[in-house]
C-alpha positions as a Markdown table, in Angstrom:
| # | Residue | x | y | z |
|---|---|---|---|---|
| 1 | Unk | 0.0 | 0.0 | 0.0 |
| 2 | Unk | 1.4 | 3.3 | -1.4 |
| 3 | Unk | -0.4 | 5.4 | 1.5 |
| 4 | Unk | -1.3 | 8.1 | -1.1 |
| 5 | Unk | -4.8 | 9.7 | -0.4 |
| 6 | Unk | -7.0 | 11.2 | -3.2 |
| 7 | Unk | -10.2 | 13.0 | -3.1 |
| 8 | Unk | -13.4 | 11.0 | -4.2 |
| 9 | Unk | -14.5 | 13.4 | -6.0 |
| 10 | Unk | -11.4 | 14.2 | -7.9 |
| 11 | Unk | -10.0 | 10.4 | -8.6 |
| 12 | Unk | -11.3 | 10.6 | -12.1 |
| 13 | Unk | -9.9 | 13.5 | -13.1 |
| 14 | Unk | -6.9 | 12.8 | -11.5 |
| 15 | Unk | -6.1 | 9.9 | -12.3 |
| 16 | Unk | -4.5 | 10.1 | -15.8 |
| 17 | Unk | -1.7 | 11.8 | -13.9 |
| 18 | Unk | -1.2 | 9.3 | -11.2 |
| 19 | Unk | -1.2 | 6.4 | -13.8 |
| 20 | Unk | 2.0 | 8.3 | -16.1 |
| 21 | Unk | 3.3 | 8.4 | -12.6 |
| 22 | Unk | 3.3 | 4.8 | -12.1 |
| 23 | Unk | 1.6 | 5.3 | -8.7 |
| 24 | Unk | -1.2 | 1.7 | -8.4 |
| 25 | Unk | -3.0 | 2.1 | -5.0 |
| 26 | Unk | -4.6 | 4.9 | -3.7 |
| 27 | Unk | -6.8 | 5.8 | -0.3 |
| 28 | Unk | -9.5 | 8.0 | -0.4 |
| 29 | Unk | -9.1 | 10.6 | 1.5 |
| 30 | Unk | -11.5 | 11.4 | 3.9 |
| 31 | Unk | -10.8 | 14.5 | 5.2 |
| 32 | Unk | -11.4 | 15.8 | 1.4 |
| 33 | Unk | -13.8 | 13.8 | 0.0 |
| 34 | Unk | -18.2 | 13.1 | 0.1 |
| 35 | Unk | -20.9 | 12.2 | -1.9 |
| 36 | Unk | -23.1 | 14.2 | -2.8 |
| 37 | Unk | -26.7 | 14.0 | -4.1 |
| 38 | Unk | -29.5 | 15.8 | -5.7 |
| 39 | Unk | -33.0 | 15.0 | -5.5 |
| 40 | Unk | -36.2 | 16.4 | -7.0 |
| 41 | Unk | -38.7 | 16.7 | -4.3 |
| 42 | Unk | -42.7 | 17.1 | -5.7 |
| 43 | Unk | -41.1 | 18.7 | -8.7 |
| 44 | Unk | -41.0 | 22.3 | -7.0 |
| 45 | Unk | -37.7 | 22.1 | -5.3 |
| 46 | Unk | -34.2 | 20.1 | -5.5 |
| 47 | Unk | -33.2 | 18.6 | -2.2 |
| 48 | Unk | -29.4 | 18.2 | -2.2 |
| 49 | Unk | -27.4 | 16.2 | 0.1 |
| 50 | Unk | -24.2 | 14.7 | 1.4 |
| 51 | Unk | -23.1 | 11.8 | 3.0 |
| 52 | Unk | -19.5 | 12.9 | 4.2 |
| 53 | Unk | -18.2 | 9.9 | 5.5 |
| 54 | Unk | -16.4 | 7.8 | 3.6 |
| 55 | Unk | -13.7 | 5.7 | 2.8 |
| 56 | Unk | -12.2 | 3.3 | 0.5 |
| 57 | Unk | -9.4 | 2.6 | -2.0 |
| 58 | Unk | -8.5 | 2.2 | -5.7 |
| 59 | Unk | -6.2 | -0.2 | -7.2 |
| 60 | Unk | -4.9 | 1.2 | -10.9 |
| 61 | Unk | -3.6 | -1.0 | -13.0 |
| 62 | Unk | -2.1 | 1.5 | -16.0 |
| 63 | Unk | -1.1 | -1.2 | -18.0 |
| 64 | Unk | -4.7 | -2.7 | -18.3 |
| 65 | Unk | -7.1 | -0.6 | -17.3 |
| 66 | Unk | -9.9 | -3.3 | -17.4 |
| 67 | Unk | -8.2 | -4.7 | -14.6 |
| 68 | Unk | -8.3 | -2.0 | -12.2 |
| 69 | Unk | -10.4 | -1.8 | -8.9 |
| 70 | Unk | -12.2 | 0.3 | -6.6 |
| 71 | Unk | -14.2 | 0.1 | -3.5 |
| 72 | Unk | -15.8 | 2.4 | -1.1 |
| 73 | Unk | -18.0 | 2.5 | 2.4 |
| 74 | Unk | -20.4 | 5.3 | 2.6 |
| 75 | Unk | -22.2 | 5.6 | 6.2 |
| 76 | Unk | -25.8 | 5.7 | 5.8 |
| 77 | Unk | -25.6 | 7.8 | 9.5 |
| 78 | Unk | -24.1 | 10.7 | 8.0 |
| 79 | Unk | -26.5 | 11.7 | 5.7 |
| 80 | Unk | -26.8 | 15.6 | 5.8 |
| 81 | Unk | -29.2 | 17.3 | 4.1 |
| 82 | Unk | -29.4 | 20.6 | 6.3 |
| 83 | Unk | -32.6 | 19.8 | 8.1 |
| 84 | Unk | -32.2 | 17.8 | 10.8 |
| 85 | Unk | -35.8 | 16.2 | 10.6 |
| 86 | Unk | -35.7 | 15.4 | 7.2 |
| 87 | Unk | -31.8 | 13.2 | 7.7 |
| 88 | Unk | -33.7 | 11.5 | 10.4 |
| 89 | Unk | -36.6 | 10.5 | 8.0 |
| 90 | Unk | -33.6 | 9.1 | 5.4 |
| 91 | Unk | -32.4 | 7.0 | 7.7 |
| 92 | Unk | -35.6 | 5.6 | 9.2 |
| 93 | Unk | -36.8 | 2.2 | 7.0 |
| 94 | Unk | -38.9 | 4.2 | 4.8 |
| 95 | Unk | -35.6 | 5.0 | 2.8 |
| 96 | Unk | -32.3 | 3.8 | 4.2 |
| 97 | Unk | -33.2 | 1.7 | 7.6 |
| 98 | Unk | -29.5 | 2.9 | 8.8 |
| 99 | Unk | -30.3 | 0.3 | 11.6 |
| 100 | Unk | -30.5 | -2.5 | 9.3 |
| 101 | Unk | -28.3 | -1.1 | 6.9 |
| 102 | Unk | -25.3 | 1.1 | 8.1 |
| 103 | Unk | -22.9 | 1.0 | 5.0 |
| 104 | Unk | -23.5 | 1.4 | 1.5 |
């Protein structure tokens, strides 16, 4: 393991660079990275959304890049949506069940 970090967001972009450099293994880093989400809500209004914790790595192969991997954990706990009563709704079983289902 290299012990290099990258952005989620930014690994596509970045990686072209990474791959000239020879670099294979790569951590997201979490202090940097999220996923984010957007959500029509009754057609009026776009709920947008985060779930900031995350973490996971991706294994470039720049020789093949068919055989290349990734894999993240996103906690279903996080989930941020700037209301507080609406995050508790996502994670009740009518959408996420974060009780059943911590980790995506």
């Amino acid at each position: 393991m290299s012990g290099k970090h990258i952005g989620f967001r930014m690994a596509t972009v970045l990686l072209a660079g990474w791959m000239a450099a020879g670099a294979t293994e790569y951590q997201i880093d979490p202090a940097h990275s999220d996923v984010l989400f957007k959500v029509r809500h009754m057609t009026i209004s776009t709920v947008t959304g985060s779930f900031p914790e995350i973490s996971g790595s991706f294994d470039v192969n720049p020789k093949n890049l068919e055989a290349s991997r990734g894999s993240a954990v996103i906690k279903v706990s996080g989930i941020n949506t700037n209301n507080v009563r609406r995050d508790e709704h996502l994670k009740s079983d009518d959408f996420c069940n974060a009780d059943k289902f911590p980790e995506i």
